[in-house]
N, C-alpha and C positions, 0 to 999 in steps of 0.2 A: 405352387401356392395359389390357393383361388380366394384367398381370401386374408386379410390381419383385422384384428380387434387389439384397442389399447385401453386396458384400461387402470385408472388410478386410483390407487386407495389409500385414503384417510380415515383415524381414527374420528367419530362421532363421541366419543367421551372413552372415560377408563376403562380398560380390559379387554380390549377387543386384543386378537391373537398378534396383528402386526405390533402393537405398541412393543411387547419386549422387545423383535429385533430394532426397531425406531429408537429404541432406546441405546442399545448396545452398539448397532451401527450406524444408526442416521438415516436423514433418506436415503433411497438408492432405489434399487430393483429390488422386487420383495420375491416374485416368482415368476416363470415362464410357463404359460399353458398352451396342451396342443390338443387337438382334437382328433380320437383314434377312432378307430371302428373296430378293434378287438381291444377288450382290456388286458384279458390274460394275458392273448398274447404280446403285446405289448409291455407291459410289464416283466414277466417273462425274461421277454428279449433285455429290457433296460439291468435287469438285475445280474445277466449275464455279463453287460457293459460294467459293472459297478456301481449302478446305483443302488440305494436303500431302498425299500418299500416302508411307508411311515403307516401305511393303512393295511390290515390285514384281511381286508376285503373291502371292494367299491363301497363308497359312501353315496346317499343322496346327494347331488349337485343340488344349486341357488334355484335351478329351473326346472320346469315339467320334465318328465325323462330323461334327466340330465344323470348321470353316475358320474362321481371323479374318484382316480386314487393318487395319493399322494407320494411325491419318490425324493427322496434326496441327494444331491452327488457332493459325494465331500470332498475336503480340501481337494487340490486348491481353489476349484470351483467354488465348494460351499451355496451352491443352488439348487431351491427348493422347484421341483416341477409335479407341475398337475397334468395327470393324466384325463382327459375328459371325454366322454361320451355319450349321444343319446343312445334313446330307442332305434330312431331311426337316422339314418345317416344324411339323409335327402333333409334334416334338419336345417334351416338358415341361418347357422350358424359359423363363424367365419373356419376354415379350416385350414391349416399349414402341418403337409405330410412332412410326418419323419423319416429321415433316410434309412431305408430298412424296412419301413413298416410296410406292410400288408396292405397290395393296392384295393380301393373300394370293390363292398362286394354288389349284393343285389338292391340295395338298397332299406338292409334291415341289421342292425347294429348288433355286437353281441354284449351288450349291458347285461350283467345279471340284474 
């Protein structure tokens, strides 16, 4: 792990996407994000383990070159994880490898 980021979220008024589950479970943990350097494969692999893919292809992330997709592992877990990724990996962004994943490559990400 070379890296954690925490961060919290609160609703700022009506409809934002956390309010349903806020509603349904309270607070809690809302999701876990890792930060890859392959999406497909990543993903890929998670769907092999039994996760969902909630995104049919990477989304624009919050940030400049940021891609995320979204996976969900159900019961009993019932947690929702972000896949995330920039352009480039050498990003300073905080990062914790998944077991399994694909050690860094040259320093150039594979975001679609």
């Amino acid at each position: 792990m070379t890296g954690t980021a925490i961060e919290l979220v609160s609703p700022a008024g009506p409809g934002p996407a956390v309010e349903g589950r806020l509603t349904e479970r309270g607070p809690g943990l809302y999701h876990l994000a890792f930060v890859v350097d392959d999406l497909d494969h990543e993903v890929h692999r998670l769907r092999a383990a039994g996760l969902l893919a909630l995104d049919a292809e990477p989304c624009r992330g919050a940030r400049p070159g940021m891609r995320v997709v979204f996976m969900y592992l159900p019961e009993p877990a019932e947690l929702l994880v972000e896949l995330v990724c920039y352009d480039r990996v050498d990003h300073p962004a905080p990062r914790v490898d998944l077991p399994g994943a694909r050690p860094p490559g040259d320093g150039v990400g594979r975001c679609p």
